[in-house]
N, CA and C atoms as a LAMMPS dump frame, in Angstrom:
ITEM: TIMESTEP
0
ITEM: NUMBER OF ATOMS
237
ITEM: BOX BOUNDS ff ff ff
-5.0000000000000000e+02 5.0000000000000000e+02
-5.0000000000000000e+02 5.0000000000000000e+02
-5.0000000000000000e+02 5.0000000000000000e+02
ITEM: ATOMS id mol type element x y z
1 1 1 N -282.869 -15.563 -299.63
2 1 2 C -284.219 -16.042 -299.789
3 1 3 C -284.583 -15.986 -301.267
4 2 1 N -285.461 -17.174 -302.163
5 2 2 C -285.394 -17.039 -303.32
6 2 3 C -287.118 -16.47 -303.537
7 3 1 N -287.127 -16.19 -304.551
8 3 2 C -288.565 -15.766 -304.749
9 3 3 C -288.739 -16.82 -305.091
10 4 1 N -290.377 -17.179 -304.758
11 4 2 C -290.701 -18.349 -305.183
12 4 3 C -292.146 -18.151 -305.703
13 5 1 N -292.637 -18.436 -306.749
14 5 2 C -294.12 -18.404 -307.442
15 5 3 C -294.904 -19.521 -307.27
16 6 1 N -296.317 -19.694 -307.479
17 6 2 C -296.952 -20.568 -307.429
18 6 3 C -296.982 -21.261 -308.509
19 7 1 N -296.932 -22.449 -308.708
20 7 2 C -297.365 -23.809 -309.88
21 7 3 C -297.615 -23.129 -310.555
22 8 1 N -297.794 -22.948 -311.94
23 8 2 C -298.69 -22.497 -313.305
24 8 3 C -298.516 -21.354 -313.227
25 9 1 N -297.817 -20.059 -312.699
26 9 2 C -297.858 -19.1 -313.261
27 9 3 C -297.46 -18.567 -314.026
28 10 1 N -296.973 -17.209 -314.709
29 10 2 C -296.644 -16.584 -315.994
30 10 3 C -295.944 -15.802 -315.209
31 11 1 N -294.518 -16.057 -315.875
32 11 2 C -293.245 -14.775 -315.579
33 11 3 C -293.049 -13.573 -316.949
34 12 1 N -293.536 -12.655 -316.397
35 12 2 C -293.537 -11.633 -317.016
36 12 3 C -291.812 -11.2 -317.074
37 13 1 N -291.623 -10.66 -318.65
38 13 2 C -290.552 -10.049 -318.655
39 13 3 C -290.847 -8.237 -319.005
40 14 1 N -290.085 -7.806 -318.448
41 14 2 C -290.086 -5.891 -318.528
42 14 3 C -289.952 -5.622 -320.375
43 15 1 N -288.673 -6.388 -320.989
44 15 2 C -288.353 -5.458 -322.335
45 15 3 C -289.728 -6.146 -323.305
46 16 1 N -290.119 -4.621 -323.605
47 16 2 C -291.042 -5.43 -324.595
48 16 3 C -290.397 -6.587 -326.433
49 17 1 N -291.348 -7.007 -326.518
50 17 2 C -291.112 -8.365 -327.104
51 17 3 C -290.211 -8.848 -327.083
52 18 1 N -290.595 -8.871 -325.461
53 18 2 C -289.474 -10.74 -325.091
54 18 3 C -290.422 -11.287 -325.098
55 19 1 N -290.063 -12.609 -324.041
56 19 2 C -291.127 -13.911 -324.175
57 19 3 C -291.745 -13.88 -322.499
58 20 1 N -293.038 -14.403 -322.377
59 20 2 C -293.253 -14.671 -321.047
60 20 3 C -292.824 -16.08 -321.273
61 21 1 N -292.957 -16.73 -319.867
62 21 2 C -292.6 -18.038 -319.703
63 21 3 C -293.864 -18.991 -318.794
64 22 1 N -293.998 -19.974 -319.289
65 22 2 C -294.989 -20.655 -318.107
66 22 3 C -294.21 -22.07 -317.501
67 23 1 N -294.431 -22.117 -316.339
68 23 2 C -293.356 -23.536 -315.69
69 23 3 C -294.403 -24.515 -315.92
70 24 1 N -294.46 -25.712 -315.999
71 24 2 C -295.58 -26.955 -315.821
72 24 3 C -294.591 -28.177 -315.69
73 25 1 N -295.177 -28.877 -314.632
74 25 2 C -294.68 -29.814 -314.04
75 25 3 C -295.886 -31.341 -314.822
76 26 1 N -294.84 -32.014 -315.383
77 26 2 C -296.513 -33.534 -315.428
78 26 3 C -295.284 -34.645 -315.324
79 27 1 N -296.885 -35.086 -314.441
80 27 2 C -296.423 -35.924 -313.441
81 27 3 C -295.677 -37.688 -314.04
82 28 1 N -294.957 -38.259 -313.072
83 28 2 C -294.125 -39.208 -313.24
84 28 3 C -295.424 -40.195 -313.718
85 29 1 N -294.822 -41.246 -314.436
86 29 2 C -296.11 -42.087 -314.938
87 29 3 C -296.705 -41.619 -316.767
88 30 1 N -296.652 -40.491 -316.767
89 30 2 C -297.123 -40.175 -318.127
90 30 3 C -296.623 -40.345 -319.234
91 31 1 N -296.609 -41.212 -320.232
92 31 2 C -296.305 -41.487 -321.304
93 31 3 C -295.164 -40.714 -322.177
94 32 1 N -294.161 -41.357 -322.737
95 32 2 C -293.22 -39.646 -323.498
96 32 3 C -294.519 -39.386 -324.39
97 33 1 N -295.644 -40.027 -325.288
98 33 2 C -296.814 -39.433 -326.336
99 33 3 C -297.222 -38.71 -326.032
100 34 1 N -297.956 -39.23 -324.7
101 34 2 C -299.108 -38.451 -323.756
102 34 3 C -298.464 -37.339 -323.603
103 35 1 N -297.045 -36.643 -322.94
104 35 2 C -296.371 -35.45 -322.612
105 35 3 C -296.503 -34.724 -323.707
106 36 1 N -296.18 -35.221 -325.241
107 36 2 C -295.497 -34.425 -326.287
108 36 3 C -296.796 -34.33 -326.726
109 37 1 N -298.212 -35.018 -326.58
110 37 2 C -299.497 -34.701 -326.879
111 37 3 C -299.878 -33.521 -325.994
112 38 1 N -299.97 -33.581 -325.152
113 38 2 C -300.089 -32.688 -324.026
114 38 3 C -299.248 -31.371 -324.201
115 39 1 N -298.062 -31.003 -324.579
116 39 2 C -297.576 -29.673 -325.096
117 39 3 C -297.854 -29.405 -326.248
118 40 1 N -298.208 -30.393 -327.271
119 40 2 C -298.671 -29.933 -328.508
120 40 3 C -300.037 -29.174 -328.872
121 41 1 N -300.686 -29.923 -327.653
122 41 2 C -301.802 -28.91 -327.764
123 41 3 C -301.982 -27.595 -327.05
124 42 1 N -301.198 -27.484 -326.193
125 42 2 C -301.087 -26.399 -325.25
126 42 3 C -299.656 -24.89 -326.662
127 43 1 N -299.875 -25.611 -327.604
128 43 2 C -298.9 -24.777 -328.844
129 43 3 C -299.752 -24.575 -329.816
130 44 1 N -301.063 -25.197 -330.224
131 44 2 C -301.995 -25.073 -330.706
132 44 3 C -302.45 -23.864 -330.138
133 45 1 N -303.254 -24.343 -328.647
134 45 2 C -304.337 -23.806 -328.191
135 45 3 C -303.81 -21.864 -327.729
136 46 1 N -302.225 -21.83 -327.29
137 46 2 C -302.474 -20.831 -326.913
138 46 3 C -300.911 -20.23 -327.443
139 47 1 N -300.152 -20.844 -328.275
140 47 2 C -299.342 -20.044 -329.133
141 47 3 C -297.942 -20.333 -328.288
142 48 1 N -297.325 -21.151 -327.628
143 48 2 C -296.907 -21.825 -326.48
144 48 3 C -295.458 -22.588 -327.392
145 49 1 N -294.545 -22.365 -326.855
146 49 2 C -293.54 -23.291 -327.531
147 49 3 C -292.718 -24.023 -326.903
148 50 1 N -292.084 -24.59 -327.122
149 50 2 C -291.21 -25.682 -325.626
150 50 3 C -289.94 -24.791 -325.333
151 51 1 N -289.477 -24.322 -324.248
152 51 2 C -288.146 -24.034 -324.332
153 51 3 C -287.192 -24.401 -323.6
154 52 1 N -288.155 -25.402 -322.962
155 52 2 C -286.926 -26.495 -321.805
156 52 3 C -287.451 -27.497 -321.271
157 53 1 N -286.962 -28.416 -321.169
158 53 2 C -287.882 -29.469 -321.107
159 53 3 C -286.702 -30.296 -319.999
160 54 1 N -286.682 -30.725 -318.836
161 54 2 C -286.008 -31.774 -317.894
162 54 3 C -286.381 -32.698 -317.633
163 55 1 N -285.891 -33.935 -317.568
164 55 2 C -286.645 -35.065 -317.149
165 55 3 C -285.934 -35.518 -315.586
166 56 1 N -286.948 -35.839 -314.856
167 56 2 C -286.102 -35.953 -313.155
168 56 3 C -286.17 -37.103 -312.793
169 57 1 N -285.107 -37.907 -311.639
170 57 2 C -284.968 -39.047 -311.788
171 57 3 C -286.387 -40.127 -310.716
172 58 1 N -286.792 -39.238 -310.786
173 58 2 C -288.263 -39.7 -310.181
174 58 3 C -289.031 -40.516 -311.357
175 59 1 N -289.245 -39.447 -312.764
176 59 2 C -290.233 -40.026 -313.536
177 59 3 C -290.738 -38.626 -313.882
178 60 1 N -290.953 -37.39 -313.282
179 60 2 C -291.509 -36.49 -313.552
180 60 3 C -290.769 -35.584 -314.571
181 61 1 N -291.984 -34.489 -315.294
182 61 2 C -290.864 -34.029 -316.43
183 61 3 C -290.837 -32.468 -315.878
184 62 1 N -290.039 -31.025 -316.04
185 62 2 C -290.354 -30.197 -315.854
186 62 3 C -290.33 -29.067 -317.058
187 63 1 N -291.628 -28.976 -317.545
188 63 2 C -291.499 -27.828 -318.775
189 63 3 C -291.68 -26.903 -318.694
190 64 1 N -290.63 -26.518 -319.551
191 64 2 C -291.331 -24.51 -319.554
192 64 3 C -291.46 -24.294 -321.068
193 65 1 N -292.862 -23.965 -320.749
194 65 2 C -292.946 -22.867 -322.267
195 65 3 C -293.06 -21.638 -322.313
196 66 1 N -292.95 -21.258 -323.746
197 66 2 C -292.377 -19.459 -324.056
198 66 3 C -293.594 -19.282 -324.953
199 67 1 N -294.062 -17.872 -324.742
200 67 2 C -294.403 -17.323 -326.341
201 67 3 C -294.309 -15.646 -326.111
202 68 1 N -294.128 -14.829 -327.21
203 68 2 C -293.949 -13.869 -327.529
204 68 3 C -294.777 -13.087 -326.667
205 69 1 N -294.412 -11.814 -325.875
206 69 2 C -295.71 -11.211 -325.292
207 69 3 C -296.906 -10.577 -326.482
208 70 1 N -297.803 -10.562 -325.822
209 70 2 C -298.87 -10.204 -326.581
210 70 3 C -299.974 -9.078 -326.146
211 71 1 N -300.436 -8.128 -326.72
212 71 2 C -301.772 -7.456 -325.933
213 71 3 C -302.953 -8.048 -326.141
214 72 1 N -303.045 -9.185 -326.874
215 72 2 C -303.961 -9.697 -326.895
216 72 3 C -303.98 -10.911 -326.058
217 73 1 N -305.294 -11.497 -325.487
218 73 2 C -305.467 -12.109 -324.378
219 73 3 C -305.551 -13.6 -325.196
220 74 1 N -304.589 -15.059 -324.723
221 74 2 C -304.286 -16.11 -324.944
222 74 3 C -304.627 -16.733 -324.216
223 75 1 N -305.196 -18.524 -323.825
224 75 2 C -304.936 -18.926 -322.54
225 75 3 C -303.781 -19.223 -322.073
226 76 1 N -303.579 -19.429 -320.563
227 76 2 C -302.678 -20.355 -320.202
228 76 3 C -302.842 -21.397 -320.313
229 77 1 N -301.291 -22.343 -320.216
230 77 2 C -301.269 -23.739 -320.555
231 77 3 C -301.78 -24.045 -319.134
232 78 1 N -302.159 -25.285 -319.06
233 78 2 C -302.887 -26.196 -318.149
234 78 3 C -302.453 -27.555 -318.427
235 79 1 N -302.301 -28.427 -317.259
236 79 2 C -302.146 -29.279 -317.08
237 79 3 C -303.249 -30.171 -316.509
């Protein structure tokens, strides 16, 4: 049985300063601009970097971004 998380959440890692990770899915139809607009601001807004990026043969893309853990409070990315 795999663990499975909900859409948009944050995977916490144990060793300190690693990276958390956030999954985001956007949807088939969206522009390559619109996408790379759309993570660019989500690297702005909350310190967010790309660290994988898939494209599926649907149209949809699947990203994950990273950033450094922090004690200070950031948003999450949003889609």
């Amino acid at each position: 049985m795999t663990d499975r998380r909900p859409a948009g959440t944050i995977e916490r890692v144990s060793a300190p300063g690693e990276y958390e990770y956030a999954p985001l899915r956007i949807p088939a139809g969206t522009s390559r601009s619109a996408a790379a607009q759309l993570m660019s601001m989500q690297s702005d807004t909350g310190g967010w970097e790309l660290a994988r990026l898939q494209l599926h043969a649907d149209g949809t893309r699947k990203v994950i971004m990273r950033r450094r853990m922090r004690l200070s409070y950031l948003p999450r990315p949003m889609v």
